[in-house]
Residue frames relative to the residue before (quaternion, step in Angstrom):
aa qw qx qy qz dx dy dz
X 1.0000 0.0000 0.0000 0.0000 0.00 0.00 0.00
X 0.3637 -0.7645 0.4982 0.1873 3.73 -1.08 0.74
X 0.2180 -0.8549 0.3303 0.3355 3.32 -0.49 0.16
X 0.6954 -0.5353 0.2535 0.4069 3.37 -0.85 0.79
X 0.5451 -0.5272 0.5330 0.3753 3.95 -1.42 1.09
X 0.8034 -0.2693 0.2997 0.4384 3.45 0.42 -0.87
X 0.4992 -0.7061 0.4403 0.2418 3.55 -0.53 1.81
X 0.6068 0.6535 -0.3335 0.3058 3.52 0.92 -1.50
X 0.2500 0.7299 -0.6317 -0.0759 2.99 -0.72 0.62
X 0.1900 -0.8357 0.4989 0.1288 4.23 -0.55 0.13
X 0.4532 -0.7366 0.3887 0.3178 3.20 -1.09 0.83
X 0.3454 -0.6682 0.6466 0.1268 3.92 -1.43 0.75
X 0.2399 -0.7259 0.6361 0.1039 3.19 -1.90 0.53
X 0.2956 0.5403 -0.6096 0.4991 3.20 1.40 1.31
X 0.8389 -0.1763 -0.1168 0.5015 3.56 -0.30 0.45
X 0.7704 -0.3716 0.3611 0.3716 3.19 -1.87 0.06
X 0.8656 0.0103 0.0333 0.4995 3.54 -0.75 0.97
X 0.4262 0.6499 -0.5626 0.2820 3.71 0.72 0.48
X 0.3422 -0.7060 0.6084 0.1197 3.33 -1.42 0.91
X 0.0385 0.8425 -0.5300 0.0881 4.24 -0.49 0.37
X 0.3006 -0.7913 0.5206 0.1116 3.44 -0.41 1.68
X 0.6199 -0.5400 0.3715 0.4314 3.83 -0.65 0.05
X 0.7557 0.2757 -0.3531 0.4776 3.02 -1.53 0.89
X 0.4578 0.6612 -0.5251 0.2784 3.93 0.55 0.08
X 0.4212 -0.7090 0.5405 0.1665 3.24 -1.61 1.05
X 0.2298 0.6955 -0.6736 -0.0981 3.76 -0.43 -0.40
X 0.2614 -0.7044 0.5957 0.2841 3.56 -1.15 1.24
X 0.7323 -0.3246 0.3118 0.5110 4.20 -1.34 -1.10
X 0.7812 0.0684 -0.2544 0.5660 3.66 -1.63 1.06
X 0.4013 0.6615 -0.6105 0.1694 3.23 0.11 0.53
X 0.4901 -0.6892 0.5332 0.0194 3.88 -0.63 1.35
X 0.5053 0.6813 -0.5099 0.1430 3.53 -0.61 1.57
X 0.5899 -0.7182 0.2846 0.2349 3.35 -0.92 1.76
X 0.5949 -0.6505 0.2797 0.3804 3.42 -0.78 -0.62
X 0.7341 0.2442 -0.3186 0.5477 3.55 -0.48 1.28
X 0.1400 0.6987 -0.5555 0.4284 3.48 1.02 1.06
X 0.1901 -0.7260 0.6467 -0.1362 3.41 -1.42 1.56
X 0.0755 0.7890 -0.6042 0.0820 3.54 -0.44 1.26
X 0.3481 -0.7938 0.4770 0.1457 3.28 -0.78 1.24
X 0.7382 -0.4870 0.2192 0.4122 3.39 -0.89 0.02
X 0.7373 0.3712 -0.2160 0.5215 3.82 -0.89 0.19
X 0.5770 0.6816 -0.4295 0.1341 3.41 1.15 -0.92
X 0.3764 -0.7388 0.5265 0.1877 3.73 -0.71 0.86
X 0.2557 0.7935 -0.5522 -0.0001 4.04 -0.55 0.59
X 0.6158 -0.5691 0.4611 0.2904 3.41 -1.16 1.46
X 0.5206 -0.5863 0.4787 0.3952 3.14 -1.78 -0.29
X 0.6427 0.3035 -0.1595 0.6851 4.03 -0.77 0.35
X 0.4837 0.5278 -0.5665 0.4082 3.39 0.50 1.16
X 0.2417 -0.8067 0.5299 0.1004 3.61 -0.89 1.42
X 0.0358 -0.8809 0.4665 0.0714 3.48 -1.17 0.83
X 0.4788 -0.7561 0.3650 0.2567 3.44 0.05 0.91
X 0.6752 -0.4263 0.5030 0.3307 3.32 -1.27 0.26
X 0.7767 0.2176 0.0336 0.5902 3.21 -1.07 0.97
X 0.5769 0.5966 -0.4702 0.3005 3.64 0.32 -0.08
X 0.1351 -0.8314 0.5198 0.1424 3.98 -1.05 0.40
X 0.2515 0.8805 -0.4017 0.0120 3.24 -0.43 0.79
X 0.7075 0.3248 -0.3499 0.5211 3.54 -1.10 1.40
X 0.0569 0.7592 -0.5927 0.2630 3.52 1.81 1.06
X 0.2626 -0.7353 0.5755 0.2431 3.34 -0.93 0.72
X 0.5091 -0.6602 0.4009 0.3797 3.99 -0.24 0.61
X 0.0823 -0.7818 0.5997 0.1495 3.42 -1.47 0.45
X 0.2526 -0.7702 0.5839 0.0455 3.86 0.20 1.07
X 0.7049 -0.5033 0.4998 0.0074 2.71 -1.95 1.52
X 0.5279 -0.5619 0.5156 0.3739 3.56 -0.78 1.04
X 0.8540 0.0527 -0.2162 0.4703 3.73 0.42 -0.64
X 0.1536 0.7864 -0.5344 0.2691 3.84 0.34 0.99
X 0.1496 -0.7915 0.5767 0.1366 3.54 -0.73 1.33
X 0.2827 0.7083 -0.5121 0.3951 3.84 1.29 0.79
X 0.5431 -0.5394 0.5150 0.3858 4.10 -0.79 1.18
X 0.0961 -0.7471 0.6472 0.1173 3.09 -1.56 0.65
X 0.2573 0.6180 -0.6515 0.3570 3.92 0.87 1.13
X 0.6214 -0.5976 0.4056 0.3037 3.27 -1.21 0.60
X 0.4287 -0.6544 0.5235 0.3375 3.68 -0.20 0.79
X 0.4295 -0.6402 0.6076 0.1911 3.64 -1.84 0.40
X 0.6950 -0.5587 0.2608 0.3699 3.31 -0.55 1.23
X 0.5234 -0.6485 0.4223 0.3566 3.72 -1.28 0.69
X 0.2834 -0.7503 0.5557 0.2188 3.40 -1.56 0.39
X 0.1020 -0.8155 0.5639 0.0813 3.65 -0.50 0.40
X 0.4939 -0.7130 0.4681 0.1692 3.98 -0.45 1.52
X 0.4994 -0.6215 0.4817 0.3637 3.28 -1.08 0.68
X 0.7591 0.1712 -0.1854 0.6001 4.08 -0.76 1.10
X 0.4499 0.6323 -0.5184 0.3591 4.22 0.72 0.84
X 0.0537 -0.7769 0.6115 0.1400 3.21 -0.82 0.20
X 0.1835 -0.6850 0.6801 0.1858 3.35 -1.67 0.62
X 0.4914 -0.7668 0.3717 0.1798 3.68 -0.55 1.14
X 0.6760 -0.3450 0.3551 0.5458 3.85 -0.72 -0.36
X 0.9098 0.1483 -0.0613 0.3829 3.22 -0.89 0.86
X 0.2672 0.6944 -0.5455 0.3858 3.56 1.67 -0.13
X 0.3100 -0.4687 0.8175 0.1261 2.77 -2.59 0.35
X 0.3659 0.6219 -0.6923 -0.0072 3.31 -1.24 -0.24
X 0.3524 -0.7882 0.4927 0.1085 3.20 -1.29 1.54
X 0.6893 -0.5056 0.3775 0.3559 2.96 -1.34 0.42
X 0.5302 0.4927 -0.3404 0.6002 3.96 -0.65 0.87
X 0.7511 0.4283 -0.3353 0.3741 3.74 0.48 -1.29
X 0.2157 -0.6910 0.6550 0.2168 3.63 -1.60 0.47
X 0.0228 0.8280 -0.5184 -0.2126 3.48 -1.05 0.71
X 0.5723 -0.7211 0.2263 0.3183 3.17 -0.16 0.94
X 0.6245 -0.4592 0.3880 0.4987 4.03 -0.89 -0.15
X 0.8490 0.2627 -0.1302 0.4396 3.39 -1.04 1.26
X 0.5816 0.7002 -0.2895 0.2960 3.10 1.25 -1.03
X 0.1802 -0.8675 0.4392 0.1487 3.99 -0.25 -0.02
X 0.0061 0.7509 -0.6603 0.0055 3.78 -0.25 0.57
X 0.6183 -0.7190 0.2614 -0.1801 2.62 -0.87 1.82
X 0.6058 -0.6251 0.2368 0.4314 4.15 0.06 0.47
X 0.7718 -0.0071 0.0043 0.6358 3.41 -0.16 1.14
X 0.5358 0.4786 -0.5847 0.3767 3.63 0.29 0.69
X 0.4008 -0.7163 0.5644 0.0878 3.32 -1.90 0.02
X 0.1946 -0.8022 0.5621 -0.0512 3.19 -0.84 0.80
X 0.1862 -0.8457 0.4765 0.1520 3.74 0.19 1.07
X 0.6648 -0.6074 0.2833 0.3300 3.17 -1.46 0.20
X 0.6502 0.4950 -0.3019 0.4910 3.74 -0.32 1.32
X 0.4489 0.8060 -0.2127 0.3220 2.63 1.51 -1.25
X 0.0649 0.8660 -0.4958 -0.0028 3.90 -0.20 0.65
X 0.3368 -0.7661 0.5474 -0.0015 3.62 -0.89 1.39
X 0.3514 -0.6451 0.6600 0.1573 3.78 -0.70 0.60
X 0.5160 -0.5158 0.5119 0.4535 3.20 -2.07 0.53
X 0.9134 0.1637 -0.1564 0.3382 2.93 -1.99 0.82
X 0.2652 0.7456 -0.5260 0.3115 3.51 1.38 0.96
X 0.3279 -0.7874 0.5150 0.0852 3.83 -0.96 0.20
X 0.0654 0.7567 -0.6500 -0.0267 3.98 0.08 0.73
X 0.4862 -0.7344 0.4544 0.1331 3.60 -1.07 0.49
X 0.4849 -0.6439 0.3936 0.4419 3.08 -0.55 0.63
X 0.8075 0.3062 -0.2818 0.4180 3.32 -1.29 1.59
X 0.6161 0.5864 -0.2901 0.4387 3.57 1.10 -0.82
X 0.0771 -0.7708 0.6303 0.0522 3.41 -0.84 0.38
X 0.1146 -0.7582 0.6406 -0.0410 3.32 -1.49 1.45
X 0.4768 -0.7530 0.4438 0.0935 3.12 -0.37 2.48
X 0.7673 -0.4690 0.2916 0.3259 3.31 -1.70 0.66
X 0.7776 0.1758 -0.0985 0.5956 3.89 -1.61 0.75
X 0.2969 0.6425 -0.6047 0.3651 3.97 0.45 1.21
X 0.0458 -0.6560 0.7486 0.0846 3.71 -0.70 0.12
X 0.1624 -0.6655 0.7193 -0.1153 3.52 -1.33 1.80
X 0.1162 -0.7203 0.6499 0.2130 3.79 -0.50 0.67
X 0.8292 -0.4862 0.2088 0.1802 3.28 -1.51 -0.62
X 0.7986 0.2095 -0.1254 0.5501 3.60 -0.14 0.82
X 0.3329 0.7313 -0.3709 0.4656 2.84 1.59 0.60
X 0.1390 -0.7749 0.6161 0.0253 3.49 -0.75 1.36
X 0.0583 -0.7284 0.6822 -0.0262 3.68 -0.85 0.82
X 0.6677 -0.6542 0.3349 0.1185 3.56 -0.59 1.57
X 0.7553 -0.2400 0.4813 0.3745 3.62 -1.92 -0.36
X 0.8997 0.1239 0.1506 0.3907 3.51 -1.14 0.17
X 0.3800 0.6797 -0.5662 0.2703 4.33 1.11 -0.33
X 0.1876 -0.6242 0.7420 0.1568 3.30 -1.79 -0.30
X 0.0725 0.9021 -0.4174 -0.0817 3.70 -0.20 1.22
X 0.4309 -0.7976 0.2518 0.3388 3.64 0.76 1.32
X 0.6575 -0.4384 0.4484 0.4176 3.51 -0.92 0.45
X 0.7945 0.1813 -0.1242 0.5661 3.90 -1.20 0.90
X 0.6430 0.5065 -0.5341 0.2114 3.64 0.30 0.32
X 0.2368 -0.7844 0.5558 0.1402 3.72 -1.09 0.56
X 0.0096 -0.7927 0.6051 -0.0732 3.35 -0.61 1.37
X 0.5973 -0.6828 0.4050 0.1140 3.26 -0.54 1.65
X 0.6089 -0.3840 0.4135 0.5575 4.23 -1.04 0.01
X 0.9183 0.2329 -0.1990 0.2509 3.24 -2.00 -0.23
X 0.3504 0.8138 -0.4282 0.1777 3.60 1.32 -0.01
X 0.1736 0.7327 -0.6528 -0.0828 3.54 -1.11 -0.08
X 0.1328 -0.5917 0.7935 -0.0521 3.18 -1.86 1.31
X 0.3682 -0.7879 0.4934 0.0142 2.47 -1.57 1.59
X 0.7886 -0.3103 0.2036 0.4903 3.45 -0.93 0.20
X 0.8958 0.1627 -0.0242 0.4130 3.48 -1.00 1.16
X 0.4967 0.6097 -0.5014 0.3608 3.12 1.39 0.48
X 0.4428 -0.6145 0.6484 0.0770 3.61 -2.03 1.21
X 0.2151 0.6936 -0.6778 -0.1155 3.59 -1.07 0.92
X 0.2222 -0.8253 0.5071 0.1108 3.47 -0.94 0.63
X 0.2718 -0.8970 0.3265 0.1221 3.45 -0.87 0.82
X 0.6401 0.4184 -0.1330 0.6304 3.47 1.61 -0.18
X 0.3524 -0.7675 0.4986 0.1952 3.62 -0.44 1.17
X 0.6427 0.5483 -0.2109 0.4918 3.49 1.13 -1.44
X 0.3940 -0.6105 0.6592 0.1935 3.89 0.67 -0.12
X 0.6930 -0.4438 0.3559 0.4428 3.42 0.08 0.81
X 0.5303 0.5496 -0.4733 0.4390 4.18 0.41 0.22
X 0.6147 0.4778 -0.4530 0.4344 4.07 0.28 1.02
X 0.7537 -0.4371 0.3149 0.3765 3.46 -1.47 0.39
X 0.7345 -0.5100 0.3984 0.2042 3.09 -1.46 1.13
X 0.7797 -0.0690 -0.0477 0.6205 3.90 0.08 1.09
X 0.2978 0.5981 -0.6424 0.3753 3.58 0.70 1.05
X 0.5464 -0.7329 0.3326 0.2318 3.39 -1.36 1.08
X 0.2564 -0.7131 0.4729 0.4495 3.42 -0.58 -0.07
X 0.1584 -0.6896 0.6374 0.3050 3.78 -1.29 -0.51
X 0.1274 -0.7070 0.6931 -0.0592 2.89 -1.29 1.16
X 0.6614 -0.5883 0.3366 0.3211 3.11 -1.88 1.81
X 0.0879 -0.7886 0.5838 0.1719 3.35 -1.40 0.13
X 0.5136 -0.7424 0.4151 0.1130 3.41 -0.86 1.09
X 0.1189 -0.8054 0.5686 0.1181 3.76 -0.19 0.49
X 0.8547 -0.4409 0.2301 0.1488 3.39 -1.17 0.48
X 0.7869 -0.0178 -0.0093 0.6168 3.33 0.37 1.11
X 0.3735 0.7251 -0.4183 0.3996 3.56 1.20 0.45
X 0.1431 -0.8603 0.4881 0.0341 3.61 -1.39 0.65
X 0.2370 -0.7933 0.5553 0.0785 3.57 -0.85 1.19
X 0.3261 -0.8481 0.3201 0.2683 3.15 -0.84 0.74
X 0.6029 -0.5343 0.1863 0.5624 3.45 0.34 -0.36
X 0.7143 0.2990 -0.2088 0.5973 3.92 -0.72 0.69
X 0.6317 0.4669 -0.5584 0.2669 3.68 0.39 -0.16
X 0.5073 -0.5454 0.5995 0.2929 3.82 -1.84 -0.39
X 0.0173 0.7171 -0.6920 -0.0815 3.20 -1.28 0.49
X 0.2455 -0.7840 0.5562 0.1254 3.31 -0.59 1.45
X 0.8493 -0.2561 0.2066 0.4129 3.27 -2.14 0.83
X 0.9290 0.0834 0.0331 0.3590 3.57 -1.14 0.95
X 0.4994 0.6151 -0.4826 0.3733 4.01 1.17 -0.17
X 0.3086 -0.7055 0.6277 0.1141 4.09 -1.53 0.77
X 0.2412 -0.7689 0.5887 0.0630 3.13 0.08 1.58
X 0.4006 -0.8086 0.3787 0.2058 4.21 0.08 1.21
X 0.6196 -0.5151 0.4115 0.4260 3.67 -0.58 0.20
X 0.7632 0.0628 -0.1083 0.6340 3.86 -0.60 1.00
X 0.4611 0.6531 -0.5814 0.1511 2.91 0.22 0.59
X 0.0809 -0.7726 0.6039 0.1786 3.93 -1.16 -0.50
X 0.1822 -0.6737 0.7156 0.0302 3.08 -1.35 1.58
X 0.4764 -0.6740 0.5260 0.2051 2.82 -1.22 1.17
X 0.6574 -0.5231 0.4017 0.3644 4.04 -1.19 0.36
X 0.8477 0.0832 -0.1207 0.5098 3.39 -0.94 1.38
X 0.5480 0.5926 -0.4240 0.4107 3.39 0.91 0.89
X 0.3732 -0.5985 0.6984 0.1217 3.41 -0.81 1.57
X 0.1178 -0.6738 0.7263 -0.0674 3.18 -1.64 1.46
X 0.2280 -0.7935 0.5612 0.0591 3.65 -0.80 1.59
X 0.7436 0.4379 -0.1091 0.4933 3.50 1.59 -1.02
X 0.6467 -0.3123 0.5675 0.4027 3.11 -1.46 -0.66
X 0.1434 0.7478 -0.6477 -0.0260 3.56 -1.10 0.65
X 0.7211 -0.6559 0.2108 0.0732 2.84 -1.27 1.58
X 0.5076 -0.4820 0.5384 0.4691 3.96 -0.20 0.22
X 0.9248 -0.2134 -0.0492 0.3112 3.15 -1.23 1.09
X 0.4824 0.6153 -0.4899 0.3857 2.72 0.69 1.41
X 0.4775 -0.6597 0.5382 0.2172 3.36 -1.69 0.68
X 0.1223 -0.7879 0.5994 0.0709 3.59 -1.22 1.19
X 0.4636 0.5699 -0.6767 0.0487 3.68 -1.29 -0.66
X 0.6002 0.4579 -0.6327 0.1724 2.06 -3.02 0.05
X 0.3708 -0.7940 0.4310 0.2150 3.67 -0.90 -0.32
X 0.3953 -0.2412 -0.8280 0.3163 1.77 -0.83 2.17
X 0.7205 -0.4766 0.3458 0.3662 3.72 -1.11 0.38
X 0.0854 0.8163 -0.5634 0.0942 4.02 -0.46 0.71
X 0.5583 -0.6868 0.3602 0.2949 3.42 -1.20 1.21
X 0.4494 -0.7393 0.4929 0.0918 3.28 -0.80 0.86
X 0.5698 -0.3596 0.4745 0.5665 3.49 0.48 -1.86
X 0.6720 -0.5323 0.4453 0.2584 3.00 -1.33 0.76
X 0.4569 -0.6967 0.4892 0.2579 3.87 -1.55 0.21
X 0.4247 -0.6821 0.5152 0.2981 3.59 -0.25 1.29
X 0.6730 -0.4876 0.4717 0.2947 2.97 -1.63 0.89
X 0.7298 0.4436 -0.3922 0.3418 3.89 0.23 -0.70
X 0.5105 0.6371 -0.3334 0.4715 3.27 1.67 -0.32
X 0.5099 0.5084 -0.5405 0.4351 4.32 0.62 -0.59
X 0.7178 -0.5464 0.4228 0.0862 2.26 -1.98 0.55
X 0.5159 0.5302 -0.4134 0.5308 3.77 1.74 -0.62
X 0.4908 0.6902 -0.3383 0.4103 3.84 1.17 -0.64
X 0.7938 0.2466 -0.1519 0.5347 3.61 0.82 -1.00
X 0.4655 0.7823 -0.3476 0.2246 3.60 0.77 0.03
């Protein structure tokens, strides 16, 4: 278990029922609902929006057997023009980039790093020591395992599962995990799996509800279960194409 940046929190008359641990920044127009929690240290741009009910710079609290760091994270950052939605989390440690938007009830663990103009859905949660590049939109409902790295232009669709630890927790005490990584301009469909450690290739395209076991190639098309190459992605399909 970690211990807390600081228990203190105090009430504010910048908005209705906000709570605000010591040392918080809040820069100009910044935009915050009612019952919003800001932990200490927390850093927020200007033209940063904060939902109702939103929490941010929760300091984590880790399982007796959790294989997540236990140094105290460094206070959250919030980009100039991010929002954290109703009911968001974002922990303390996380950076969300400029513009970027975390979504109703989703989560954002601690480390956890967002690009400009990145998108978490409402509900989804993206697990501790992720790297999210930019403009990258990550659905409804996702689960994004601890340690995964998902490159610029990505998109995961609704309900997508990555996972990071084949053994289910059944392996040696500080053995690593491996989490999936995402290459550049690649696409998940909605409902599929990525198992422990698979490189989903630049341009690529999983098809919906397809459990990846492997590695899938740059521009290339998977599905089915276990996932299998299909055909390549026509040119009218890249991504300079839609731009």
């Amino acid at each position: 278990m970690l211990a807390p940046m600081s228990a203190e929190l105090r009430p504010s008359d910048l908005a209705p029922n906000l709570l605000l641990g010591e040392d918080v920044t809040i820069g100009t127009n910044v935009e915050i609902g009612g019952n919003v929690v800001i932990h200490a240290g927390t850093a927020i741009a200007d033209s940063v929006v904060l939902g109702d009910t939103a929490v941010v710079g929760k300091p984590p609290t880790l399982g007796s057997r959790s294989s997540a760091k236990r140094e105290l994270p460094a206070p959250a950052i919030l980009g100039e023009g991010s929002a954290v939605l109703a009911g968001a989390v974002v922990f303390a440690g996380a950076e969300i980039g400029p513009r970027a938007i975390v979504g109703d009830q989703a989560q954002v663990r601690e480390r956890a790093r967002l690009g400009e103009a990145t998108l978490v859905g409402r509900g989804s949660a993206v697990d501790n020591d992720v790297t999210v590049g930019e403009r990258v939109s990550i659905q409804t409902n996702c689960y994004v395992t601890g340690g995964t790295v998902i490159a610029d232009d990505v998109f995961v669709g609704p309900g997508v599962t990555m996972t990071n630890d084949n053994t289910m927790s059944r392996h040696a005490k500080g053995a690593p995990h491996e989490a999936p990584r995402l290459e550049r301009a690649c696409r998940i469909g909605g409902g599929s799996v990525l198992c422990p450690g698979v490189v989903v290739g630049e341009e690529a395209f999983v098809a919906a509800g397809a459990v990846v076991t492997r590695d899938v190639a740059a521009r290339t098309v998977v599905a089915g279960v276990p996932a299998r190459e299909l055909r390549e992605v026509p040119e009218g399909d890249l991504l300079e194409h839609w731009r």
